[in-house]
Structure formats: C-alpha cells, structure tokens
C-alpha positions as a Markdown table, in Angstrom:
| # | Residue | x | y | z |
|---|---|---|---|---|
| 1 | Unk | 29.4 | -32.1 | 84.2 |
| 2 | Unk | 31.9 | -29.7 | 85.3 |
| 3 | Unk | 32.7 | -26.9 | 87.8 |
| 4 | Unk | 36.2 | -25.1 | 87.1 |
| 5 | Unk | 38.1 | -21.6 | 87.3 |
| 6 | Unk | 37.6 | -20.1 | 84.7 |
| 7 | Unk | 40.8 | -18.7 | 82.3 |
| 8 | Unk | 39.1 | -18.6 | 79.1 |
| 9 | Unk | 38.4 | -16.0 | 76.4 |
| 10 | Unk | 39.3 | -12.7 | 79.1 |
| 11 | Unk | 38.3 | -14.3 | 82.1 |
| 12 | Unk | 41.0 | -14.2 | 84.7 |
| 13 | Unk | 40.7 | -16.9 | 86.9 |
| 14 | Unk | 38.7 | -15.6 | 90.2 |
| 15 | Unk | 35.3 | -16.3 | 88.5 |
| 16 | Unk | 33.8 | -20.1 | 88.5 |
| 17 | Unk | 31.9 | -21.7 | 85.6 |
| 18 | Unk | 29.9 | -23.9 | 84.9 |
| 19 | Unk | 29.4 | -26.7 | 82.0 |
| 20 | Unk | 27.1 | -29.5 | 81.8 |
| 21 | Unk | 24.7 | -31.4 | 79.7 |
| 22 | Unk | 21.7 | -32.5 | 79.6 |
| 23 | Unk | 19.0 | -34.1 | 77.7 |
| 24 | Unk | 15.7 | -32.3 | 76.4 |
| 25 | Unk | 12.5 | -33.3 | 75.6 |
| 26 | Unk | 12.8 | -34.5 | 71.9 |
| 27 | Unk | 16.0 | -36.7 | 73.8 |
| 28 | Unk | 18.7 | -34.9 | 72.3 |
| 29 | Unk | 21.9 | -34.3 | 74.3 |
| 30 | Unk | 22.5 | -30.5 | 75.0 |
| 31 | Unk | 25.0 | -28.3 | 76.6 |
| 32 | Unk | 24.3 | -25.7 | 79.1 |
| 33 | Unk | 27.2 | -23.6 | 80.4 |
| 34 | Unk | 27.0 | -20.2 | 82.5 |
| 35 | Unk | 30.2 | -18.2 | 83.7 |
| 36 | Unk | 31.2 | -15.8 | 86.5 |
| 37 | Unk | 30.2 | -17.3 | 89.5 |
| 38 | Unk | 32.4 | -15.8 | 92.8 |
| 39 | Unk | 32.9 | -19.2 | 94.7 |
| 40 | Unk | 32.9 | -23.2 | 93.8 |
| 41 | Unk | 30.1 | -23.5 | 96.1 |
| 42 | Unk | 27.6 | -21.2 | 93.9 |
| 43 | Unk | 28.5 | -22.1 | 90.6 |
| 44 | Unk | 27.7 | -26.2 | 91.9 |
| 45 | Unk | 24.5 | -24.9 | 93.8 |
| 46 | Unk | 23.7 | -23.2 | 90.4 |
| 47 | Unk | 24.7 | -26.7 | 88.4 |
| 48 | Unk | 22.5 | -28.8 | 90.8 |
| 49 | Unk | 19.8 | -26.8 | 90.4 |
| 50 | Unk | 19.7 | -26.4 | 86.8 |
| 51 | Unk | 19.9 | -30.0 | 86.3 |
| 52 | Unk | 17.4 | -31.2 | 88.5 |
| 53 | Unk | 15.1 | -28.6 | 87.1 |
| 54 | Unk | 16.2 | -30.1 | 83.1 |
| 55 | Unk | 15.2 | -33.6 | 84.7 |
| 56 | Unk | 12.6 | -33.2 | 86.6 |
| 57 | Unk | 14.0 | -34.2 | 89.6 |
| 58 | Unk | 12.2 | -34.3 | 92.9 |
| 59 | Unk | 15.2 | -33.4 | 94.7 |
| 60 | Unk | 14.8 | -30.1 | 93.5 |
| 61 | Unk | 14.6 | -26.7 | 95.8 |
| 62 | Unk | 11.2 | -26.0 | 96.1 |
| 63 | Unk | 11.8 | -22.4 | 95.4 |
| 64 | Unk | 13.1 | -23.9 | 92.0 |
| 65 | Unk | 10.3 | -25.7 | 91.4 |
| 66 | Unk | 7.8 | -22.8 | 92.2 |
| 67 | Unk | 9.1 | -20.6 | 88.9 |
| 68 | Unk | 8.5 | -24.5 | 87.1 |
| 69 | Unk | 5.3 | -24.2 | 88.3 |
| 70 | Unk | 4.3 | -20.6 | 87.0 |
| 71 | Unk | 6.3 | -21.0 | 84.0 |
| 72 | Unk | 3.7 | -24.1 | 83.2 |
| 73 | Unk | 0.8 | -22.5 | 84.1 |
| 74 | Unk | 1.1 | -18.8 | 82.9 |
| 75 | Unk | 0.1 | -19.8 | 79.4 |
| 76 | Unk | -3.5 | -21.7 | 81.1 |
| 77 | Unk | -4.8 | -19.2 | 82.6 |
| 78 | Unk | -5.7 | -15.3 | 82.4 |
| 79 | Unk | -3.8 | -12.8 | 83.4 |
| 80 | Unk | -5.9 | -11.6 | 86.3 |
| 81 | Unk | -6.2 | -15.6 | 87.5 |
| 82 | Unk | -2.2 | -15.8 | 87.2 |
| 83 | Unk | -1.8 | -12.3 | 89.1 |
| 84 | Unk | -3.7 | -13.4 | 92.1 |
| 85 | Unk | -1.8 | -16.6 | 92.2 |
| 86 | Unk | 1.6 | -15.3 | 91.9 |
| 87 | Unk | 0.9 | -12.9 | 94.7 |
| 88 | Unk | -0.3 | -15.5 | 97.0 |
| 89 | Unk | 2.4 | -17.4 | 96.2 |
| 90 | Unk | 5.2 | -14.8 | 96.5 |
| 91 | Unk | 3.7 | -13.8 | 100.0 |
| 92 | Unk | 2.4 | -16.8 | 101.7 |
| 93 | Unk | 4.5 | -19.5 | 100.4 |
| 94 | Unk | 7.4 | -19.2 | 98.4 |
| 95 | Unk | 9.3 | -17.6 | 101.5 |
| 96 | Unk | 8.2 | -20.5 | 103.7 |
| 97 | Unk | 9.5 | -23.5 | 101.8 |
| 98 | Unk | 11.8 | -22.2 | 99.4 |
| 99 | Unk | 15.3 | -23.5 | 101.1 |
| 100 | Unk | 13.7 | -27.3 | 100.8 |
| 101 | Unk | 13.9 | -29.7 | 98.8 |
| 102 | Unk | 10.3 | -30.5 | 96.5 |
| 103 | Unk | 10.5 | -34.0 | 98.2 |
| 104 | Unk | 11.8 | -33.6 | 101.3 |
| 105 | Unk | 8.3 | -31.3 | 102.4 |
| 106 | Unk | 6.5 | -33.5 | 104.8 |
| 107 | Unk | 2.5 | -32.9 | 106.4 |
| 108 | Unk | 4.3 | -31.3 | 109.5 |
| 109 | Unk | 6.2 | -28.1 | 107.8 |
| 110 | Unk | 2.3 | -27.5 | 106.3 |
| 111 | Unk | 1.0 | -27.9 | 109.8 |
| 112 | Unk | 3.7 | -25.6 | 110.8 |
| 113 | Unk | 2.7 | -23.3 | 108.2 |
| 114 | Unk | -1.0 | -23.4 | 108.2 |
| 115 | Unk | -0.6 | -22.4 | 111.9 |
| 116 | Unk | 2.1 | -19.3 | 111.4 |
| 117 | Unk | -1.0 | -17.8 | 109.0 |
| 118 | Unk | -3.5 | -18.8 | 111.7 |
| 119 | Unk | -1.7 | -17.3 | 114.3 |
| 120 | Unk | -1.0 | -13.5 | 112.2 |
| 121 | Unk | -2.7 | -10.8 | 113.1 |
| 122 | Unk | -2.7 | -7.3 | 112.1 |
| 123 | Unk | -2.0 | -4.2 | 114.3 |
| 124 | Unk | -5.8 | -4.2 | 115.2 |
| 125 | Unk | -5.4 | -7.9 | 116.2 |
| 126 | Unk | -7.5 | -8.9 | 112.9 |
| 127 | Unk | -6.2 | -11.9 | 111.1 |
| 128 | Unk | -7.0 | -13.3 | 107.6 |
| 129 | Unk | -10.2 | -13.8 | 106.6 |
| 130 | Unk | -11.4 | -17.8 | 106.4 |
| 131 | Unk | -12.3 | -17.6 | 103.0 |
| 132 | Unk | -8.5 | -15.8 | 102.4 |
| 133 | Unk | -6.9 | -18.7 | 104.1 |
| 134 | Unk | -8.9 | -21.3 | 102.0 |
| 135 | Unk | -7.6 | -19.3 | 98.9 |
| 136 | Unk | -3.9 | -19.6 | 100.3 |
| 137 | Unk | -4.2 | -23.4 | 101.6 |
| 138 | Unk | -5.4 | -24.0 | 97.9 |
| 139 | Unk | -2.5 | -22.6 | 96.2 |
| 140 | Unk | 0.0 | -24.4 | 97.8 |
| 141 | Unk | -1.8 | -27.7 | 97.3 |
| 142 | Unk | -1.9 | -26.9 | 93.4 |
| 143 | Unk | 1.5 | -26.6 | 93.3 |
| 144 | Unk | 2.2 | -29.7 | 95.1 |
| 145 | Unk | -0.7 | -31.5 | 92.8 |
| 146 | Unk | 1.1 | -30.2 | 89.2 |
| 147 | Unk | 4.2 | -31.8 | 90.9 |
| 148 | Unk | 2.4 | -35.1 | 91.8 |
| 149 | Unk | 1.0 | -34.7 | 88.4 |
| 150 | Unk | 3.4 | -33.9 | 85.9 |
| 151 | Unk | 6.7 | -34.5 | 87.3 |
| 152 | Unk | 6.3 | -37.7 | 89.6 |
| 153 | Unk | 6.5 | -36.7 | 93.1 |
| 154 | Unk | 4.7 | -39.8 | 94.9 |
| 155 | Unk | 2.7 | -38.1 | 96.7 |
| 156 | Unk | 0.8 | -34.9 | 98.2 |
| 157 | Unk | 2.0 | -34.2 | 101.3 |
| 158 | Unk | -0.8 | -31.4 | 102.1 |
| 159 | Unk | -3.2 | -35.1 | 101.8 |
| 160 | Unk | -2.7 | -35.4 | 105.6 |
| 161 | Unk | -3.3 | -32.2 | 106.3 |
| 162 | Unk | -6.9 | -30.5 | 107.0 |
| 163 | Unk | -7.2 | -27.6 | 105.3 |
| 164 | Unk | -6.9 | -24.1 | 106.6 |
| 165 | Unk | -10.1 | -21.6 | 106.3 |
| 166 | Unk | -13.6 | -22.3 | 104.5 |
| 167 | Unk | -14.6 | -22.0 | 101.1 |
| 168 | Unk | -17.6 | -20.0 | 101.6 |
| 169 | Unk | -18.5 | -16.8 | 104.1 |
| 170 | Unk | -21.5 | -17.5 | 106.4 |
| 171 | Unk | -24.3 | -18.0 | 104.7 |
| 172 | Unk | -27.0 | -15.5 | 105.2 |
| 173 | Unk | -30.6 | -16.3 | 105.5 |
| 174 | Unk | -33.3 | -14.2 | 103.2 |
| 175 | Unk | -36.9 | -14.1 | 104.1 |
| 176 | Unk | -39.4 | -15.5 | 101.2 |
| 177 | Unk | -42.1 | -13.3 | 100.2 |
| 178 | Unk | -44.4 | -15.7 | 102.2 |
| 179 | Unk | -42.5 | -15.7 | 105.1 |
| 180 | Unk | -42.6 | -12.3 | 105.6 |
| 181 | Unk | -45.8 | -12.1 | 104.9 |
| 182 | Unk | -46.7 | -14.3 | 108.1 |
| 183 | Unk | -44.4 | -12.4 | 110.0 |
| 184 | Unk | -46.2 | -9.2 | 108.5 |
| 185 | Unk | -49.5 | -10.5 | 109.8 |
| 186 | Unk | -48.3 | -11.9 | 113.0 |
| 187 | Unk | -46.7 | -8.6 | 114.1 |
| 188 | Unk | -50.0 | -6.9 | 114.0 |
| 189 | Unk | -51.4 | -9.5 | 116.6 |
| 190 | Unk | -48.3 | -9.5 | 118.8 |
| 191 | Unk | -47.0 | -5.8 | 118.6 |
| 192 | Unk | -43.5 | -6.4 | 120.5 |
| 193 | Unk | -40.9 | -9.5 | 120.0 |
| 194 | Unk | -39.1 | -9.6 | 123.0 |
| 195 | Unk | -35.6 | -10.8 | 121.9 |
| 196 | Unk | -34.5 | -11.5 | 118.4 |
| 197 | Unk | -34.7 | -15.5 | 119.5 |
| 198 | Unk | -38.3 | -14.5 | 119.3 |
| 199 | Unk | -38.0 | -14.3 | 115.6 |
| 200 | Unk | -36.0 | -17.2 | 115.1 |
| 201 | Unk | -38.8 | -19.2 | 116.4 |
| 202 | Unk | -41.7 | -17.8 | 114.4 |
| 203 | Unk | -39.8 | -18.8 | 111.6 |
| 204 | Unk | -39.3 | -22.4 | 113.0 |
C-alpha cells in the first residue's frame, strides 16, 4: 500500500496517488491505483476506504457501506421496490450515519435517530405518518441485517431498539350484513341514538 506525490507520466507533483492491492473473490492478488487527489489526507481517506470496502471490513464508513448495500441488492429486487428504497435511504438515513464507522453504530445513535423523525413536523405541525416511519425504521434495519448477514458485523445494533411507527393504519370496523340488519330493525323501535357510544353498545 502506498500514498505518494505523484511525478509520473505528466503529472507534476501537487496531485496525490494512490496504489494498493488487494485480494478478490476467486483469491487472486490485484492492484487498484487512482491518481489526482489535492492532499495526503484524501488520497489515504480514499485508500482506507477502498480497502475496507475490497475486504469487507466492519470498520468501514457507513456511508461506504450503504452504496455496498444497493450495489448487492439492485439486481434482487424491481425497479419500483429499489426506487422506494434508495429514496428512503438517501433522505432518512444515509445523511444521519454516513461519517460513522459500520461498527462503531451503537442502539443509542438509532434512539437518537428514531427520535429526530419523531420529533419533525411539517409547516402545518403534521409529522410522518406511523406506517411511513415503520417503512423508514425497516430500511435501516435491512441494511444493518445484509451486514450482519453477509459481511460479519456481530451484531444488529437496531435489536435493542423498539421500533419506530406501526405496520398497519387503524383498522376500520365494517358492519356484516346481519349486523346491520339488527341495527336496521332496531332503529325502527328506538328512533333516536343519543350519542354514537349508543351504537357501539348495540353492537356489543
């Protein structure tokens, strides 16, 4: 692995590069290099990076490990499915965690997280539906599950965590053709319910 000025082939010397190696998934040993980096700092940011994503490393930015993510699941699902994923993602959660590390994301940033969505509201002091939270809180334990999954993070940290939202709206209740029926024939001997609790108890 290597980080150096780069003088080579019309390069001038106030670009970086970078040149490393790396294994691939038949084992074979391969080189990676990438040029024109402004600082030392970037171009070693870049190298760490690419090599923990070549590796599978845990230590990985989570930001990083996000596009390893999509790029594993884009061929799995359909376009539509993938879509509505990337948008959540892109909106709800790669902006939150993205300057952490995979492994270093503990149950308290997804508390923290869970209650910045909670706590949004819109300019009519509307926030997200529950069922739109459920959606969100789902994503982000999918991505943590592929990586528990397929590329050995010990555990799910969003285990702790209750999740945010509900799966389903409020159910609503439907008369059945007998029950209206009674209530039908009821009505004619008492003209007026009083209150709609009136109606709740017929039923029960």
């Amino acid at each position: 692995m290597a980080v150096y000025k780069d003088k080579w082939n019309g390069y001038n010397g106030d670009t970086w590069r970078v040149a490393c190696y790396y294994k691939d998934w038949q084992g074979k040993r391969v080189k990676h290099e990438k040029r024109g980096f402004a600082t030392k700092k970037e171009a070693q940011a870049y190298e760490h990076e690419y090599l923990a994503k070549k590796t599978k490393d845990i230590n990985m930015g989570f930001g990083t490990f996000i596009d390893i993510y999509l790029s594993d699941m884009r061929p799995q699902l359909k376009e539509s499915t993938m879509a509505n994923k990337e948008h959540i993602i892109e909106t709800h959660i790669r902006k939150y965690f993205e300057n952490k590390s995979l492994s270093g994301i503990s149950s308290t940033d997804i508390l923290q997280w869970q209650n910045e969505l909670l706590g949004k509201r819109d300019d009519n002091g509307k926030g997200y539906s529950q069922t739109y939270l459920r959606s969100v809180n789902n994503q982000l334990n999918a991505i943590f599950n592929h990586a528990y999954r397929y590329y050995d993070l010990p555990k799910n940290p969003c285990f702790s965590n209750k999740k945010m939202g509900k799966s389903k709206t409020k159910e609503m209740l439907f008369w059945t053709l007998d029950e209206y029926t009674q209530f039908s024939e009821a009505m004619k001997k008492k003209p007026v319910f009083g209150r709609e609790s009136d109606v709740v108890n017929f039923l029960h």
